[in-house]
N, C-alpha and C positions, 0 to 999 in steps of 0.2 A: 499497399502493405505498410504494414504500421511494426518499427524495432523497438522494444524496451527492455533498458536496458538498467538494472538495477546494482547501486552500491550501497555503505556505509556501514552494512552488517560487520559486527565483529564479536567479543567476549567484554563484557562488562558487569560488574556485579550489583547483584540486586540494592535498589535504591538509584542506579544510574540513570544515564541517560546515554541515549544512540541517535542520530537523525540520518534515515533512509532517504535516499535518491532515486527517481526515476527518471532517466534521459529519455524524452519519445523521439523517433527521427522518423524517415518516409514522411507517411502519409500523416503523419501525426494530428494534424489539426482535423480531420474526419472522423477523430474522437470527443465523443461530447464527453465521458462518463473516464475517470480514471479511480481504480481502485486497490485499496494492498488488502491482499489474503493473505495467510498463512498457515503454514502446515507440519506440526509435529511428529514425531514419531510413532506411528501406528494410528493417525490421528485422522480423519475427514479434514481436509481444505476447510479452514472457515474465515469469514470474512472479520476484516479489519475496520477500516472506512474506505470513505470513496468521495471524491472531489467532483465538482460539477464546472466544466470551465465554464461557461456562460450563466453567470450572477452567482458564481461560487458558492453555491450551498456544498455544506458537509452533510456527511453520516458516519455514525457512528457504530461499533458495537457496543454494548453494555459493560462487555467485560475492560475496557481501553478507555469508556467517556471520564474528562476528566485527567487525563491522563496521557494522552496522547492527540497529538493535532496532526491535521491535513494541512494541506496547502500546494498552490501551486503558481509558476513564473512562466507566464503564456510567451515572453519575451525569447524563454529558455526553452518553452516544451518539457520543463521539468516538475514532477509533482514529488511532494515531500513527505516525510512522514515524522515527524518531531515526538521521539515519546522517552517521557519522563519516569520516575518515580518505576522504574522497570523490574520486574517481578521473576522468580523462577520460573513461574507459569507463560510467559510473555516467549522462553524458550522455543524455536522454530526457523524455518524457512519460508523469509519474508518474499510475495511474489506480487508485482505488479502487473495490474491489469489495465485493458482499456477496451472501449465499447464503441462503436460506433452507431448503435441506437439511441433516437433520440428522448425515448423513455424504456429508461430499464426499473426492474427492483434491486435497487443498488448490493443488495448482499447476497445477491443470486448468482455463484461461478457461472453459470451456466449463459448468463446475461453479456458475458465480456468476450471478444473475439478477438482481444491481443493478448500475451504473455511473455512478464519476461521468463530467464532462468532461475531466479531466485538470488537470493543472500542472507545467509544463515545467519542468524542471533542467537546468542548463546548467552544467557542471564546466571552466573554463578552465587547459590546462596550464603 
């Protein structure tokens, strides 16, 4: 079993910045694939980026590149989510994922079989 366990979410107005936490603990390292969705109100889960620990490739969404970075501290088990220039649209419940397949489609919920509970972002215009 694999815990994640996500921080950093809070209210910040647009133009800011936030940088999101994910603590992995357990089974942590049987995750190749870490990734943040997020989910608005009345809104379908969609995907953010997603981290690859072994040779760190990103991905990105469209709506975020630019704008927001991944990363993560194998030392920690923790992956990050740094985003900048932060938008009313940006508004949600940021949720961290993890995978333990060792080829997923990185923007595919359905690809990840850990979750945290989430941390709410609140972008005021």
């Amino acid at each position: 079993q694999v815990q994640l366990v996500e921080s950093g979410g809070g209210l910040v107005q647009a133009g800011g910045s936030l940088r999101l936490s994910c603590a992995a603990s357990g089974r942590a390292r049987s995750c190749y694939y870490m990734g943040w969705f997020r989910q608005a109100p009345g809104k379908e889960r969609e995907f953010v980026a997603a981290f690859v620990w072994r040779g760190s490739s990103t991905y990105y969404a469209d709506s975020v590149k630019g704008r927001f970075t991944i990363s993560g501290d194998n030392a920690k088990s923790t992956v990050y989510l740094q985003m900048n220039s932060l938008k009313s649209e940006d508004t949600a419940v940021y949720y961290c994922a993890g995978s333990t397949a060792s080829t997923v489609v990185p923007g595919r919920p359905r690809e990840y079989n850990y979750w945290g509970q989430g941390t709410q972002v609140t972008v005021s215009s």
